[in-house]
C-alpha positions as CSV (number, residue, x, y, z in Angstrom):
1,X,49.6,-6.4,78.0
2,X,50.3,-10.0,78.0
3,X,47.3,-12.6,79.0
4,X,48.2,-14.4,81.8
5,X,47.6,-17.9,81.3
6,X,45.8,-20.0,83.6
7,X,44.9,-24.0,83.0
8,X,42.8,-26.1,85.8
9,X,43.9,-29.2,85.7
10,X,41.3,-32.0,87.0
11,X,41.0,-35.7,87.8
12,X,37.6,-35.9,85.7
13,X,34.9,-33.9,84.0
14,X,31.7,-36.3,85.2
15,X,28.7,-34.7,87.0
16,X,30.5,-33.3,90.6
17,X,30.6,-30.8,92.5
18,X,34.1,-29.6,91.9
19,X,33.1,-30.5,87.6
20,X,30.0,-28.0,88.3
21,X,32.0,-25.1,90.1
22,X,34.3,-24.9,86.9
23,X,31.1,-25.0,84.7
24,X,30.1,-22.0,86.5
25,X,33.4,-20.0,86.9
26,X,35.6,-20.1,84.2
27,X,33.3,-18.2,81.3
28,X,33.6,-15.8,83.6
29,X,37.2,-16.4,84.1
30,X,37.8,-16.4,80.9
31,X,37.3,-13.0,80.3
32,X,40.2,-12.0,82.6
33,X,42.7,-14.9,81.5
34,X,43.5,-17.3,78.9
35,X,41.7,-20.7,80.6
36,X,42.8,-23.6,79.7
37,X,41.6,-27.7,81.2
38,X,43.5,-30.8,81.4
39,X,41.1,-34.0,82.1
40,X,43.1,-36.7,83.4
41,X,40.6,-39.7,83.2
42,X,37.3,-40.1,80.3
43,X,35.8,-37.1,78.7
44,X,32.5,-36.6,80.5
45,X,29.6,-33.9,80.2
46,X,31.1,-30.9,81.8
47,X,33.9,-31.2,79.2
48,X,31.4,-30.9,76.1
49,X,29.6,-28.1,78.1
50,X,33.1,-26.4,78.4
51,X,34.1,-26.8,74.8
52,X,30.7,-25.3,74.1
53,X,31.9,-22.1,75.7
54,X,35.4,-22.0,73.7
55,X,37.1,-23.3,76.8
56,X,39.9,-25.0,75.3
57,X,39.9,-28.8,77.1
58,X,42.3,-31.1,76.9
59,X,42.4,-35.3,77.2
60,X,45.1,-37.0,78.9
61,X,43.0,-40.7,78.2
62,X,44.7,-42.3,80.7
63,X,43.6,-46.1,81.2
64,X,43.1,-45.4,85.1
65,X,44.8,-43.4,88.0
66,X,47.9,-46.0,87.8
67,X,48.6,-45.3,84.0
68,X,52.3,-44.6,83.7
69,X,51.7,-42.5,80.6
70,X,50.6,-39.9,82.6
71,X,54.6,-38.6,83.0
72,X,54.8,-37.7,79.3
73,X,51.5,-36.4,78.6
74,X,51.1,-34.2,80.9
75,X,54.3,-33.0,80.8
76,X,53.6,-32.3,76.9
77,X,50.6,-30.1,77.9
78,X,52.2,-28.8,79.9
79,X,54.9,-27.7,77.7
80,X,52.7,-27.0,74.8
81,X,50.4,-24.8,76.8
82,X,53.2,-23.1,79.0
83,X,50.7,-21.8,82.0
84,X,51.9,-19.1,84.2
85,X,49.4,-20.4,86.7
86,X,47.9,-24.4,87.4
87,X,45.2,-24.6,89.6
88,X,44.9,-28.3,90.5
89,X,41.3,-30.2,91.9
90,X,40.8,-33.7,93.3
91,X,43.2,-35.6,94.7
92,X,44.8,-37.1,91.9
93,X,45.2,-34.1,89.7
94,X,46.6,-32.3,93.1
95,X,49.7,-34.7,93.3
96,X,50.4,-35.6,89.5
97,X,49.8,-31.5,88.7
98,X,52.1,-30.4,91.2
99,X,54.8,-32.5,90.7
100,X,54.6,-32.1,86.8
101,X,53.6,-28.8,86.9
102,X,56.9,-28.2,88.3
103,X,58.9,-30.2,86.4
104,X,57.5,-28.4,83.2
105,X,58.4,-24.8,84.3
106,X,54.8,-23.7,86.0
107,X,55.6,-20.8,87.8
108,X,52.4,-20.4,90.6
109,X,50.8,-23.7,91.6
110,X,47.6,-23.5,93.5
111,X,45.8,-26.4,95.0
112,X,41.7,-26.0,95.2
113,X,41.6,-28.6,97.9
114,X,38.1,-30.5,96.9
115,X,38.2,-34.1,98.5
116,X,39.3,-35.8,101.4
117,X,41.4,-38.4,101.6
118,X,39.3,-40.6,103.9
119,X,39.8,-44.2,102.6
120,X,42.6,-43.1,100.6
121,X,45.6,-43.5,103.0
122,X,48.1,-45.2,99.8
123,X,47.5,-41.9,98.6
124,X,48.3,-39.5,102.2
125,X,52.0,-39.7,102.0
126,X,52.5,-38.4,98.2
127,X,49.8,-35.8,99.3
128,X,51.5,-34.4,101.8
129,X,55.1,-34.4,100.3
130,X,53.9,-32.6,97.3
131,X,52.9,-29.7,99.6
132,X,55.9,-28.1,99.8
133,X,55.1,-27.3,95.4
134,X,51.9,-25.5,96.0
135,X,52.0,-21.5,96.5
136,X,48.8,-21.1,97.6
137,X,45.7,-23.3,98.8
138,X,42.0,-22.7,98.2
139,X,39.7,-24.1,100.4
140,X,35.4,-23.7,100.6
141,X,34.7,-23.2,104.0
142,X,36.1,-22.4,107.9
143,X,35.5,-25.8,108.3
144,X,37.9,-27.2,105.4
145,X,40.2,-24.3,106.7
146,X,41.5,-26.2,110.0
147,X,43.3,-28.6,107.9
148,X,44.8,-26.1,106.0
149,X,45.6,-23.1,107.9
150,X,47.1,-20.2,105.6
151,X,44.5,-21.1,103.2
152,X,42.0,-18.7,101.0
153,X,38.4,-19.6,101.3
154,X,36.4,-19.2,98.5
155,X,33.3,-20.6,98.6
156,X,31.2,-22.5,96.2
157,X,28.9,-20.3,93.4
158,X,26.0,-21.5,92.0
159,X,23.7,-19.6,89.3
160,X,21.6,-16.9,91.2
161,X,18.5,-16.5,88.9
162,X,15.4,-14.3,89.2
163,X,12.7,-16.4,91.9
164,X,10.2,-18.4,90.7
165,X,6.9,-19.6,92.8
166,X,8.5,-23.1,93.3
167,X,5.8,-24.8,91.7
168,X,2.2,-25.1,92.7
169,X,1.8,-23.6,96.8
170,X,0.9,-26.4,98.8
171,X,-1.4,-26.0,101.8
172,X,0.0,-26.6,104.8
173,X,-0.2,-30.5,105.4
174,X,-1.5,-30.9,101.7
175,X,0.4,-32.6,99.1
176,X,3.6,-31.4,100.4
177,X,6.5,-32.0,98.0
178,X,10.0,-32.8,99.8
179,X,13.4,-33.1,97.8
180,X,16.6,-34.5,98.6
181,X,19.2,-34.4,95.7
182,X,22.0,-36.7,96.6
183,X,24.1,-39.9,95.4
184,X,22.3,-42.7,97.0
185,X,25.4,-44.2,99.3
186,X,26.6,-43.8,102.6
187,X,27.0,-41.1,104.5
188,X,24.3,-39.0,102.8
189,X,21.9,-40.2,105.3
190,X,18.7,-40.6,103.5
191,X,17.8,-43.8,106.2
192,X,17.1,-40.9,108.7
193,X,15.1,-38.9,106.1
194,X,13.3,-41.9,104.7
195,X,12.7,-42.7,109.4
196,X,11.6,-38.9,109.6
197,X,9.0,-39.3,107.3
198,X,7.5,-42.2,108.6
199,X,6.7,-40.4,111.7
200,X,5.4,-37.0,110.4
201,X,2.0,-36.1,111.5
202,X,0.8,-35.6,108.8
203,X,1.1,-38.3,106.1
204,X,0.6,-36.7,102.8
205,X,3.9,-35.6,101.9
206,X,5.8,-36.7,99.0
207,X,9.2,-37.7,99.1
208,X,11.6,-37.0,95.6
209,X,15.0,-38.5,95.8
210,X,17.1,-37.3,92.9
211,X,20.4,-39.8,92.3
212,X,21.8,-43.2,92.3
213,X,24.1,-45.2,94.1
214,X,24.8,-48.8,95.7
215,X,21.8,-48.3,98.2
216,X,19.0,-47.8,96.5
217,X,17.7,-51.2,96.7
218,X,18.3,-51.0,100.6
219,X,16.7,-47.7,100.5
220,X,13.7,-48.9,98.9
221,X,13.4,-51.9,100.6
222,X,13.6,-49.4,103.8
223,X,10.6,-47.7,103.0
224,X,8.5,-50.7,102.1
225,X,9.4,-51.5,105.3
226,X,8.2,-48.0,106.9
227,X,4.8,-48.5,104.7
228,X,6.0,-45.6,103.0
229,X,7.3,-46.8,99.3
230,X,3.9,-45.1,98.1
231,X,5.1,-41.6,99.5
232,X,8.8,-42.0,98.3
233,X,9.8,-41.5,94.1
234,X,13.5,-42.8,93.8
235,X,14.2,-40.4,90.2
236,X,17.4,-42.2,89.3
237,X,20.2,-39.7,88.0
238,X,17.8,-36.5,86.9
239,X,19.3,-33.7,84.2
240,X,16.4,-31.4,85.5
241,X,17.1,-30.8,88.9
242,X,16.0,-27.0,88.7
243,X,12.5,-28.1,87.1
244,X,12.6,-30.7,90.3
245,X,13.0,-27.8,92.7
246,X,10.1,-25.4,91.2
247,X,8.1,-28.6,91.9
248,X,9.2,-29.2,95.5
249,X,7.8,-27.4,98.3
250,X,10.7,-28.3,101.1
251,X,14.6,-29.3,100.5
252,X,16.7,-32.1,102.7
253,X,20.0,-32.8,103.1
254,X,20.3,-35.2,105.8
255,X,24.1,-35.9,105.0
256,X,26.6,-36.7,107.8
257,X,29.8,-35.3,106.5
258,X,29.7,-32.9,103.4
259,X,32.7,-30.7,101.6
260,X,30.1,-27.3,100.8
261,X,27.1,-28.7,99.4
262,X,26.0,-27.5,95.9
263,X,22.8,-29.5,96.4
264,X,21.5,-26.9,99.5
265,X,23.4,-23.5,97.9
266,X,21.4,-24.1,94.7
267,X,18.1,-24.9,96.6
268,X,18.4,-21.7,98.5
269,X,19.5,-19.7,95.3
270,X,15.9,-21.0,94.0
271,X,13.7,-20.3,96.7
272,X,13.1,-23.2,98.5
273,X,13.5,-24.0,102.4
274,X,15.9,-26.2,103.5
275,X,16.8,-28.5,105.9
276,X,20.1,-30.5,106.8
277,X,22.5,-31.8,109.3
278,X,24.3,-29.5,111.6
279,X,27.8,-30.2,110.3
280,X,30.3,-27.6,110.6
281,X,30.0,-26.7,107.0
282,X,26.2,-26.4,106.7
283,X,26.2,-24.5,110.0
284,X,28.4,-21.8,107.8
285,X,25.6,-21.6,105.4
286,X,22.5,-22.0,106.8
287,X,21.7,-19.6,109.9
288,X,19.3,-21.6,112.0
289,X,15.9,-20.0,111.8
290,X,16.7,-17.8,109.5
291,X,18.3,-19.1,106.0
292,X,17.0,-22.7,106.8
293,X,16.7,-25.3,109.6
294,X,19.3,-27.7,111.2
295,X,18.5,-30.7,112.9
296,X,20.9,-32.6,114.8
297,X,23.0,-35.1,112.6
298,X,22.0,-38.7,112.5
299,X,18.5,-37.8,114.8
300,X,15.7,-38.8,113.4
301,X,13.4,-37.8,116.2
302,X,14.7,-34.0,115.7
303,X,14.6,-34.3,111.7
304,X,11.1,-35.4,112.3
305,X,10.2,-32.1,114.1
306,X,12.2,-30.1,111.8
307,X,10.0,-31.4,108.9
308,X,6.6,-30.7,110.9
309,X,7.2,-27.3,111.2
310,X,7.9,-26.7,107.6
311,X,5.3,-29.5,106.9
312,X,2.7,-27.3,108.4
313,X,3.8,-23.5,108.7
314,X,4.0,-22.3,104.7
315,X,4.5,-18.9,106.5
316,X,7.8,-19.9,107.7
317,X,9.0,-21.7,104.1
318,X,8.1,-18.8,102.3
319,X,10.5,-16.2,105.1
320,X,13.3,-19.0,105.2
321,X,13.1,-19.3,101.5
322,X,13.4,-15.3,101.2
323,X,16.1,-15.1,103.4
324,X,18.3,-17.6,102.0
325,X,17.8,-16.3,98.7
326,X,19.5,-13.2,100.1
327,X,22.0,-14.6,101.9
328,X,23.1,-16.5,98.4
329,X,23.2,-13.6,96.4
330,X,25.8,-11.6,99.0
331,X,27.8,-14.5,99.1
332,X,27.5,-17.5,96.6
333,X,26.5,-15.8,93.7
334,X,29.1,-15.6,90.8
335,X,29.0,-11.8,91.3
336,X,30.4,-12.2,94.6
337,X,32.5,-15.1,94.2
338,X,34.4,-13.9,90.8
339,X,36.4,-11.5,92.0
340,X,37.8,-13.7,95.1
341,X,39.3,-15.9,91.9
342,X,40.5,-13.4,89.8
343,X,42.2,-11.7,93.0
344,X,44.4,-14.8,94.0
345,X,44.8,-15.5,89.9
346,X,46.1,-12.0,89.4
347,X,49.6,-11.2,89.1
């Protein structure tokens, strides 16, 4: 029996969370179809991680996302591949795929919707034509779900590994190590986290924030201002974020508006608590109480008590912790989420 061919076809292969979902989906994929991956813009380090795992990936090297010589390139991929199926992610791989895609003889075009379009309105009208191309749509949660009504959801997987004793136990109140892995910009909302901790009652915590962005000299400036820059560590752009999380005691996520966050699913895959905003989407994932804690977004008073409880109950880490292990291996593990992709891939 024939293999069916399938290519993905995305904007670019950098460190994001669409980039790490292919990382973590097509070897497994692979095994079922013949995967191929067109990179519109640069190479990037998911690429060479991909090539690694004889995942054919192929370079448009377009200047930028205006480079006319997109048309021919693609097209000759296209052609030269000859996929029965695209799967398209990110906005400017969604349009150009489609229409290409098309154009080349693609037969099923399927749009893994991964990024808004917030701030992006010269782009809204091409998206939206273009629909009419697409078979079928993928979306991660309920939440992405009301913009796209006949949608699949298929949530984000992240690696589900044996636990480990995240690090050294801290006692409760002592040397407590909090972690927030995010790009330092807006809308991730590390001002309230960074406000939170300057009111805990306890004052020994440390602070770990993993990433980089335009505010981090606002951000530290904001916690010399709190008198806390001696509880905070900004750790630049970090390769290690699992070795980070064995050492951290407590996760945050204080964002105000998220797609599904690989940040929190792989904190609760490694057994630590976490905490984040009550946005729709986390509200899917995290079961107040019992896979984690949410704290009313953009309150700093109620982030505040959320951290004192976990700050001095290591009782209650350890059972949130447990539980959302669980809850990630019925439903974000790649042994759940496979076969959700290789049933809408299927003939």
């Amino acid at each position: 029996m024939k293999t069916k061919k399938v290519t993905f076809f995305i904007s670019e292969l950098d460190i994001g969370g669409a980039e790490k979902q292919l990382l973590l989906i097509l070897p497994e994929l692979k095994k079922h179809f013949a995967i191929h991956v067109i990179c519109a813009l640069g190479h990037g380090p998911i690429g060479i991680s991909l090539a690694q795992q004889n995942i054919p990936v192929h370079y448009l090297n377009l200047a930028s996302r205006f480079d006319i010589r997109i048309i021919w390139r693609l097209y000759k991929i296209f052609k030269k591949i000859q996929p029965d199926t695209l799967v398209t992610m990110l906005i400017f791989a969604d349009i150009t795929g489609r229409l290409l895609g098309r154009l080349s003889g693609v037969k099923q075009v399927i749009t893994s919707h991964r990024s808004s379009l917030i701030g992006r309105d010269y782009l809204r009208l091409a998206y939206y034509l273009s629909d009419w191309l697409v078979d079928n749509d993928i979306v991660q949660s309920q939440a992405a779900k009301k913009y796209h009504p006949t949608a699949t959801i298929i949530p984000n997987t992240v690696n589900f590994s044996p636990p480990y004793e995240g690090g050294v136990p801290a006692n409760a109140g002592e040397g407590v190590k909090i972690i927030c892995v995010a790009n330092l910009k807006p809308g991730k909302g590390h001002e309230y986290l960074l406000k939170a901790l300057s009111r805990t009652g306890e004052g020994g915590e440390v602070l770990l924030l993993a990433g980089t962005g335009p505010l981090e000299n606002q951000l530290k400036q904001l916690a010399l201002d709190l008198g806390i820059s001696n509880q905070v560590k900004f750790l630049g752009l970090r390769s290690d974020i699992p070795n980070l999380l064995q050492q951290s005691d407590i996760f945050v996520l204080p964002t105000e508006g998220e797609g599904m966050s690989n940040a929190v699913l792989e904190a609760m895959a490694m057994g630590l608590p976490v905490i984040t905003s009550d946005i729709p989407v986390n509200q899917e994932v995290i079961q107040h109480q019992k896979t984690g804690l949410l704290f009313k977004n953009k309150n700093v008073a109620d982030l505040t008590d959320k951290l004192n409880q976990l700050i001095t109950n290591p009782n209650l880490r350890a059972t949130l912790a447990q539980n959302a292990r669980e809850y990630i291996k019925n439903n974000h593990s790649i042994a759940a989420i496979i076969p959700q992709w290789i049933k809408i891939l299927s003939p």
